[in-house]
N, C-alpha and C positions, 0 to 999 in steps of 0.2 A: 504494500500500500504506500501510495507518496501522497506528500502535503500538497495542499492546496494553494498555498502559496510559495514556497522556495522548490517545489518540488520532489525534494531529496523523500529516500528511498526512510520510513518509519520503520521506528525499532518493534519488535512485540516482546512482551514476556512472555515466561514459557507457558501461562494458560491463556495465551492467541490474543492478548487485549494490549493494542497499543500504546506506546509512552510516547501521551499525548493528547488530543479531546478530539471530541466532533464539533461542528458547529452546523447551527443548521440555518440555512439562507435559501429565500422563494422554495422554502418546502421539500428542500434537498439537503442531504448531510454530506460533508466535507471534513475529509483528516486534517488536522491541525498537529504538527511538533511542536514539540516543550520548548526548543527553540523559538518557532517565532511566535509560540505566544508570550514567552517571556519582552522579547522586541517589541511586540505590538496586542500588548496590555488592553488597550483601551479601544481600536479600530481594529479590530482582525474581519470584526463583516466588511468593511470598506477594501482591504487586499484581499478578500478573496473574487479570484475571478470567475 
C-alpha cells in the first residue's frame, strides 16, 4: 500500500494494519504515513490528491 501523498511504499505490522491512518475524502479512504502526517498536522485533506 502507498501514501496518498508522498507516495512511498507503507510499512505494516505483523497483524496487516498499517503504520499510519486512513483518511477519508469525497467518500473515499486514503493511506496516510506517520510521516507526513506528522508534516502536515493540520491540512492532510488539502494534499491529498
Amino acid at each position: 500500500m502507498k501514501c496518498s501523498i508522498c507516495n512511498k511504499k507503507i510499512e505494516k505490522t505483523f497483524l496487516n494494519k498499517i503504520k499510519g491512518a486512513y483518511i477519508i475524502k469525497n467518500s473515499k479512504r486514503h493511506a496516510v504515513c506517520s510521516e507526513c502526517q506528522k508534516k502536515y498536522k493540520d491540512n492532510i485533506s488539502q494534499k491529498i490528491e
